[in-house]
C-alpha positions as CSV (number, residue, x, y, z in Angstrom):
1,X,14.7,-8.1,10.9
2,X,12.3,-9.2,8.4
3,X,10.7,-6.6,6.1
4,X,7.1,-4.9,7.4
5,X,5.3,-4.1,4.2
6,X,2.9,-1.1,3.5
7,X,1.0,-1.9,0.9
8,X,-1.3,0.7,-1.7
9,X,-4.8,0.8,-3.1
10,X,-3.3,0.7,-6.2
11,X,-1.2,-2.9,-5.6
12,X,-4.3,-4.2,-3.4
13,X,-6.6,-3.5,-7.0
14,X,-4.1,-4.6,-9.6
15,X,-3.6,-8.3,-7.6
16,X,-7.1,-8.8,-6.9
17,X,-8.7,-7.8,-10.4
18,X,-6.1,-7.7,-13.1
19,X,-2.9,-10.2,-12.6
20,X,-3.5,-12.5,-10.0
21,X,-7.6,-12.9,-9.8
22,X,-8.0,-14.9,-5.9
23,X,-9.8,-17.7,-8.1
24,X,-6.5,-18.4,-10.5
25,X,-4.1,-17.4,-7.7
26,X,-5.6,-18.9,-4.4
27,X,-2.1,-19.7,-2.9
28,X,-1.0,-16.2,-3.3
29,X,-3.5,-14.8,-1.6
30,X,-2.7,-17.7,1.6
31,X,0.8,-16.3,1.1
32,X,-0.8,-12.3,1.7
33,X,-2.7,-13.9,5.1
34,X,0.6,-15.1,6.1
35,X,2.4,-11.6,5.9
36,X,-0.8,-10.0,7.3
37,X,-1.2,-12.8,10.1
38,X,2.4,-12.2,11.1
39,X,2.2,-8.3,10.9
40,X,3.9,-8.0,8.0
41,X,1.9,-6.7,5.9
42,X,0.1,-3.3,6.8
43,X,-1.4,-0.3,5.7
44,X,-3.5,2.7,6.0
45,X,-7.1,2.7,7.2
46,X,-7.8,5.4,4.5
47,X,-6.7,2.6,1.8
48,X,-9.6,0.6,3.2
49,X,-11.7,3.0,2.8
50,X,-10.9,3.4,-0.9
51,X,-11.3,-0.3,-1.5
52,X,-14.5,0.0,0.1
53,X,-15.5,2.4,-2.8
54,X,-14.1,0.9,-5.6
55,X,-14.4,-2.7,-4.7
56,X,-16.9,-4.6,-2.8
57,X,-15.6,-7.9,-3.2
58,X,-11.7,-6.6,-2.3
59,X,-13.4,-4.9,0.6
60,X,-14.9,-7.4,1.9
61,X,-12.0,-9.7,1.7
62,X,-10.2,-6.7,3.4
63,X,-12.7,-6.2,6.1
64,X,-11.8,-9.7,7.6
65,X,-8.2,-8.5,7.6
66,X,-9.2,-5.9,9.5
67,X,-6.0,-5.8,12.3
68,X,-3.6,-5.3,9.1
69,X,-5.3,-1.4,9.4
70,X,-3.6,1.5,11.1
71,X,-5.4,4.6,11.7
72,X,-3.2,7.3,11.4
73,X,-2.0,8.6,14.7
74,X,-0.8,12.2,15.6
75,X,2.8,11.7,14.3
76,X,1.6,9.7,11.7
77,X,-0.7,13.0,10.6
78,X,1.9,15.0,11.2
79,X,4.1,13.1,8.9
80,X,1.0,13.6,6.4
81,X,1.2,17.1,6.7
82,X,5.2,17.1,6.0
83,X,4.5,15.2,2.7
84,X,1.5,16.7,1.2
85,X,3.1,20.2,1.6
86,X,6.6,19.2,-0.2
87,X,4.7,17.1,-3.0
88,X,1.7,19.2,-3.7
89,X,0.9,16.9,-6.4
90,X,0.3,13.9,-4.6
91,X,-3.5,14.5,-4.1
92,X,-4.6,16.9,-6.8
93,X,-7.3,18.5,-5.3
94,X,-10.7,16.8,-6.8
95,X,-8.7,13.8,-6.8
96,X,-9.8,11.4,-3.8
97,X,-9.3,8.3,-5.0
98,X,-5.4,9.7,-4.4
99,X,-6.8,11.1,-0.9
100,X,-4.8,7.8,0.9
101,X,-1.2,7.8,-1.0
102,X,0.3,10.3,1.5
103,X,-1.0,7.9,4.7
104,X,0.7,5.0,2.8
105,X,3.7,7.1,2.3
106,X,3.5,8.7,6.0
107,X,2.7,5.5,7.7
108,X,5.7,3.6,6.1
109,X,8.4,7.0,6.4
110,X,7.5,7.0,10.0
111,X,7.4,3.0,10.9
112,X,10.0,2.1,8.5
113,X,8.3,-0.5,6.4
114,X,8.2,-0.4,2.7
115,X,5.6,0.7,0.9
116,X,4.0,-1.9,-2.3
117,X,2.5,0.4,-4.9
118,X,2.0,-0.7,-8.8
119,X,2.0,2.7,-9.9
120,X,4.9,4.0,-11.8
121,X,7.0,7.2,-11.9
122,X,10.2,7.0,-10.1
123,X,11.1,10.7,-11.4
124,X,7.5,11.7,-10.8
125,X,7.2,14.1,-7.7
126,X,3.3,13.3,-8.2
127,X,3.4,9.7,-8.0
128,X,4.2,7.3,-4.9
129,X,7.4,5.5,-6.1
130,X,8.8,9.3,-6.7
131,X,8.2,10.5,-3.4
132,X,9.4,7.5,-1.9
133,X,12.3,7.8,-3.9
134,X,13.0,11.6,-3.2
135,X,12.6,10.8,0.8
136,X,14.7,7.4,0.7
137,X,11.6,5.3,1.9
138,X,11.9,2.2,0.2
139,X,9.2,0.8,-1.8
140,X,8.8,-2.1,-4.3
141,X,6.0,-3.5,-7.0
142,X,4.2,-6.8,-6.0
143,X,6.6,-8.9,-8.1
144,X,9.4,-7.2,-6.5
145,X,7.8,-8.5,-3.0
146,X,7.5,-11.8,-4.7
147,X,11.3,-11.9,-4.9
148,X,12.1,-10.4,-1.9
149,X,9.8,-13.4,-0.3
150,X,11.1,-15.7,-2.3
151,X,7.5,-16.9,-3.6
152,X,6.6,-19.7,-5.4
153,X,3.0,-18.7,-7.5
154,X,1.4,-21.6,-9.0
């Protein structure tokens, strides 16, 4: 069975602004349609929400991609609730640009996908590779889904 991805603000910002800009890298981005167009790639609807603030043109991009979206559902809140009270420092309160990591988190623990973050911090109960990590929900970097899709960029 092929892998469902779940991917994070923070991969969605580093591709589009600082290592693979959709004007130097315009196959890439095909190859992201392709996972979304299949289903493949997903993610929270409060991840749109903080592209929306920080990035109009992202967002808009995004907003035509719309289906990729999942709202979060009751188990899918409740699966929220079950990580934001074991890794209180997730979202730091004042912190809401952090506000989706525990729906990324949530929505891949409880569908089984994989979740695509570039930030770092395996042994970091406050950061998304360490609480993937510490509840065996896989999770990669974008390169690392390059591999695992066996992409070809440029």
């Amino acid at each position: 069975m092929p892998t469902i991805y779940c991917i994070d603000t923070s991969a969605l910002i580093a591709a589009w602004y600082e290592r693979y800009k959709p004007k130097r890298f315009p196959k890439l981005w095909v190859q992201f349609d392709g996972l979304i167009g299949e289903g493949r790639m997903v993610s929270s609807t409060l991840v749109l929400a903080e592209c929306e603030k920080r990035s109009p043109e992202l967002y808009a991009w995004l907003r035509e991609r719309n289906h990729m979206f999942i709202a979060p559902d009751e188990s899918v809140q409740r699966n929220v609730q079950v990580v934001l009270n074991k890794y209180t420092g997730l979202a730091m309160a004042g912190k809401e640009k952090f506000a989706a990591d525990s729906f990324v988190i949530a929505t891949a623990s409880y569908h089984g996908h994989t979740v695509v973050t570039e930030e770092t911090g395996p042994n970091s109960l406050r950061k998304i590779p360490g609480v993937c990590q510490d509840m065996a929900v896989p999770y990669c970097n974008l390169m690392q889904l390059f591999d695992a899709e066996d992409w070809m960029i440029g």
